[in-house]
N, C-alpha and C positions, 0 to 999 in steps of 0.2 A: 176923584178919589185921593187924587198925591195930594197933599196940605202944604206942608213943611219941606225945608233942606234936611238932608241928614246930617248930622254937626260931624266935625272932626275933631276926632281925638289924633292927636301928633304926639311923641314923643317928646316927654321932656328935656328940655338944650339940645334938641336936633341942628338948633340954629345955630348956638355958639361950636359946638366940636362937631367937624367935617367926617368924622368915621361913624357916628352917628346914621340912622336913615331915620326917616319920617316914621316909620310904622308902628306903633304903640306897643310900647312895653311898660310893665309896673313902675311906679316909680318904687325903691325902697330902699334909698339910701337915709341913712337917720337924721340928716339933715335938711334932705329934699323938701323945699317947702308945697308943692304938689302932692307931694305924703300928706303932710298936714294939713291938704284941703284950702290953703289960700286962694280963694278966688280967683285971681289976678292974673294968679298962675296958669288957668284954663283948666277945660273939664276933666274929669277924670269918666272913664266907663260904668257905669252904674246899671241896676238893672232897671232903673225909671225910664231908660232912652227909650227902653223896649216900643219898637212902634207895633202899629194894631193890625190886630190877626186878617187881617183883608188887606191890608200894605203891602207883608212880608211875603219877599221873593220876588215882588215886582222887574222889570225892566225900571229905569229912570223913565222910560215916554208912560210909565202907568200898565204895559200892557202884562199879560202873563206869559211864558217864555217856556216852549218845549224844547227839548233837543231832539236832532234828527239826525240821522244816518241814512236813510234811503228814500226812496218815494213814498212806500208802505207807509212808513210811518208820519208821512201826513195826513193821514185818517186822523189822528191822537190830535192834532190841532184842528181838524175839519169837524168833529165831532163838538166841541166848543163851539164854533159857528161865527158869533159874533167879534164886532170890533174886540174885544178885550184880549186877543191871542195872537199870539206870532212864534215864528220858529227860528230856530238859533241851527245853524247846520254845523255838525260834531266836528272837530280841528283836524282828526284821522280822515277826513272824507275829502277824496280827490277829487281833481279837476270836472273830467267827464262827469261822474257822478253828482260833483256838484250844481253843473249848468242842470240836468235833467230834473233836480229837486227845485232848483229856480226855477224852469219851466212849467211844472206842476205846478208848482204855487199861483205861481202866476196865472194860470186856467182856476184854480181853484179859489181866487183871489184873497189868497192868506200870504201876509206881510213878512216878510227874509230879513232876519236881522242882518245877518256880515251874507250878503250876496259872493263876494268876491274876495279869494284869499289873499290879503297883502305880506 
């Protein structure tokens, strides 16, 4: 189903000035040659990137991605059934909690994306 990279838009002269970050902002200085669409310059955001309604929201491995908080709620990814699902356990969810939602899964053999919080 995945085809393509996602391209990256970066911020213009992220490179040359160090206070700069990477994360895209407009360009809109009246000079900016990125304003005026040069090429060269790299892409700008467009609504053309838009990728297709069966892409969007994906993981990177392709799969589709619940959030969870408890056991309960891997029903919501058991219900899916197939390869194409997995579960993301929620950042608020502690330790104990978390092995018990691993454990289910694992009987239930539906795929844990962050197993173990670093």
């Amino acid at each position: 189903m995945k085809k393509r990279g996602r391209m990256k838009f970066e911020r213009y002269g992220w490179r040359t000035k160090k206070k700069l970050s990477k994360s895209w902002r407009r360009p809109r200085g009246h000079d900016n040659k990125m304003r005026e669409n040069i090429a060269a310059k790299g892409a700008r955001v467009k609504v053309g990137y838009r990728r297709k309604k069966e892409e969007r929201g994906l993981h990177p491995s392709g799969v589709r991605e619940v959030l969870v908080f408890n056991t309960n709620d891997l029903a919501k990814a058991e219900v899916a059934g197939d390869e194409g699902m997995a579960v993301r356990i929620a950042s608020r969810v502690g330790r104990r909690k978390r092995g018990d939602i691993v454990e289910e899964a694992a009987k239930l053999g539906i795929r844990v994306l962050n197993p173990v919080r670093t």
